[in-house]
C-alpha angles and dihedrals in degrees: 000000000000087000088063101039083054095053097045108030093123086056096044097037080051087049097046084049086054098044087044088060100036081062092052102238115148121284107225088052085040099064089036091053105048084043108067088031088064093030093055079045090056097049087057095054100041094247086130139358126253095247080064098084086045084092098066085076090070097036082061096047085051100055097047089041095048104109086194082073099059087069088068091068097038099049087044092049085044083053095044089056095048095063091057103044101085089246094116092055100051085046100053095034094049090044089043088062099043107054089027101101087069129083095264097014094138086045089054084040089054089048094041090046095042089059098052096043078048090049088056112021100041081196117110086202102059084043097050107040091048096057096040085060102045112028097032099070096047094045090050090045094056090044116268121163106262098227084051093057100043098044096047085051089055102044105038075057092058089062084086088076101067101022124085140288079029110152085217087069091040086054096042092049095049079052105057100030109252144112120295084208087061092042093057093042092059087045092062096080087037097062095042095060102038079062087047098054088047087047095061088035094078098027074063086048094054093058096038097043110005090169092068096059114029125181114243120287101243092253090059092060094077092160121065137159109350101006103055092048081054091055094051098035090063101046096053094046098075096034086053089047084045100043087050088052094053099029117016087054092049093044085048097053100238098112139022125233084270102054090042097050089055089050084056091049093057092043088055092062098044092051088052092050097049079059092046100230091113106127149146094252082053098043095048097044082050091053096040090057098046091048090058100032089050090041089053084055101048099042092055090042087064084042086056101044088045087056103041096047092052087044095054087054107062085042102261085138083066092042101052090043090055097052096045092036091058097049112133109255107039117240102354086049083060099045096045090049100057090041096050083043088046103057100045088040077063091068088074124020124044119237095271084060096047094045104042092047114026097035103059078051095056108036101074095051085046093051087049090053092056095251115151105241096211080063100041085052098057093036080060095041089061095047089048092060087068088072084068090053104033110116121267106000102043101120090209085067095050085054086063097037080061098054101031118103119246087257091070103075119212086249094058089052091039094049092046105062087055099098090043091058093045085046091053089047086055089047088057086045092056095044088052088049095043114031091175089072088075096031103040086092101039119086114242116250115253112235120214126222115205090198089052094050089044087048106054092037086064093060096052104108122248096020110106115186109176112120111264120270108255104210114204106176097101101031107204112263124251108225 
């Protein structure tokens, strides 16, 4: 028996973690937990010193001193405020109008809107929680399918995850290692064509099943001409303003996710504030929100860096490489075998919880197979959006469940995020197929050839360097 637990203590420490969440315990304890019991194990039977777990003293220094991770509580109390501001409703209500005269024009207003508020909060809960209250009652009122509208809520909401200033690609970035900047940047393509695939998606909806998305009877249409450019008008200036603080500043290079994240902060008060709903109930809910949502990710990100230390050494880092390394087909083996692991992995853990455990897992044996790990992070990021829509777990789905009237059942919620789910699997597909879709935006890193450099330092005039002539014909004398 102990020869086999030795041998086998990576698989064994990887089942206990399993058996922890299927019970439902928390995960940050969770991870703590299983690692210093299999780390204690592996002290007993000689798999590692006891010096070993001295490190954990540093892992830990590291998470609480890393500045990336600041950008985690100013993008979720941006978003907090957001929510509150009033922006969200002149978006939806001027884009409403405006497409409103076409078969599914609430529904292009909700996609449209979901992006922008994306583009500014990073947060699936302000999104959708904003657009369930708002656009939920008056889609319902001139006559939407309620799993239509429920699901394209959800789902227009979920575009937070892949596009910036999204704190999944924060997250993934911290976790393999590269810039955030470069992780936004591959997200960009991404996240236009995932609109554009929802976006089809109901043009195709209005020809297939026009009942279920009407255009707005005339007396609904209430802005027209002026009035409704104005509408719009004022609710895009400040997300453009916004979107130039968090991401134009980022993409520049004067300010780092962190900087910029604080400057969103400031322009979401201030926003709040230009609508006059800036108060201390707000300010202190915002805050509230931020304080728990920032402690549950630090806390399993300890948890994480507990297990994972503990993990490496008794050689779960080989173990997992050489699983994933000796798949059958190569690269796309490989591919098709994470994604199909990610997304059932979804049904059960959030996207902290994804990216903080089975990343760090995945990404050696991805940087050995000669992936680009910018890619392979935003490949990730957009299979990851698929936790929020799972039934029943998706949390996006339980944000509408909250704000949804007693008429709407569960099934019908449930049942209508079905085709959002299957549109996000077809946009992994298409960034397996057309890598180019993520790097098209990202420089290309200059190699360096020693032989090169060595070479054209010899022709420089005036530079010799040939090793000197040693000439042995009068050795020195010893005196």
């Amino acid at each position: 028996m102990i020869h086999f637990v030795t041998h086998n203590m990576a698989p064994l420490m990887f089942a206990g973690l399993i058996l922890f969440m299927v019970i439902g315990y928390p995960a940050a304890f969770s991870l703590a937990a299983t690692g210093l019991f299999f780390g204690l194990i592996g002290i007993e039977l000689g798999l590692i010193r006891a010096d070993f777990l001295g490190n954990l003293t540093y892992q830990l220094f590291a998470v609480v001193s890393n500045d990336l991770l600041l950008a985690i509580p100013f993008f979720t109390l941006m978003g907090a405020i957001l929510e509150r501001s009033g922006l969200a409703e002149d978006l939806i209500e001027g884009f409403g109008q405006l497409f409103g005269p076409m078969r599914g024009g609430l529904s292009y207003a909700v996609i449209l809107v979901g992006a922008v508020l994306g583009a500014i909060t990073g947060t699936v809960a302000a999104s959708v929680i904003a657009m369930g209250i708002i656009a939920l009652p008056v889609m319902m009122r001139y006559g939407y399918s309620a799993r239509h509208a429920t699901g394209v809520i959800a789902a227009s909401g979920t575009i937070t995850q892949l596009i910036p200033p999204s704190l999944v690609l924060v997250v993934l970035a911290d976790q393999l290692g590269k810039s955030v900047g470069d992780m936004y940047l591959g997200a960009i393509g991404p996240s236009f064509i995932q609109i554009a695939l929802f976006a089809a998606y109901v043009a195709l909806l209005s020809l297939v099943r026009p009942q279920d998305i009407p255009a707005l009877p005339p007396e609904a249409r209430v802005l027209r001409g002026w009035p409704l450019i104005w509408r719009c008008t004022r609710g895009m200036v400040p997300s453009i303003v916004l979107i130039f603080l968090v991401l134009g500043t980022i993409f520049m290079g004067l300010a780092t996710p962190t900087e910029a994240g604080a400057m969103g902060v400031v322009g979401s008060f201030v926003l709040a504030w230009l609508n006059g709903r800036l108060t201390w109930e707000m300010t202190y809910q915002g805050m509230s929100s931020t304080m728990r949502i920032t402690a549950m990710v630090v806390f399993i990100l300890i948890g994480a860096r507990v297990f994972s230390l503990v993990f490496q050494g008794v050689g779960g880092k080989e173990w997992i490489e050489g699983l994933l390394l000796s798949l059958p087909g190569g690269v796309i083996g490989f591919l098709i075998f994470v994604n199909i692991f990610v997304f059932v992995i979804a049904f059960f853990l959030d996207f902290f919880e994804i990216a903080f455990i089975i990343i760090p897992l995945l990404a050696p044996a991805a940087e050995r197979l000669g992936i680009d790990l910018i890619w392979f992070g935003v490949l990730i990021g957009a299979n990851i959006q698929t936790s929020f829509m799972h039934p029943p777990f998706g949390f996006a789905l339980f944000y509408v469940r909250a704000i949804a009237p007693p008429s709407i059942k569960s099934s019908d919620i449930y049942l209508g995020a079905i085709p959002w789910v299957i549109l996000q699997v077809i946009l992994v597909a298409i960034l397996i197929a057309f890598p180019k879709t993520v790097t098209f935006m990202l420089q290309p890193t200059a190699k360096l050839d020693p032989s090169k450099v060595e070479q054209q330092l010899q022709n420089l005039p005036g530079l010799d360097f040939s090793p000197p002539a040693l000439d042995f014909s009068d050795p020195p004398k010893i005196r």
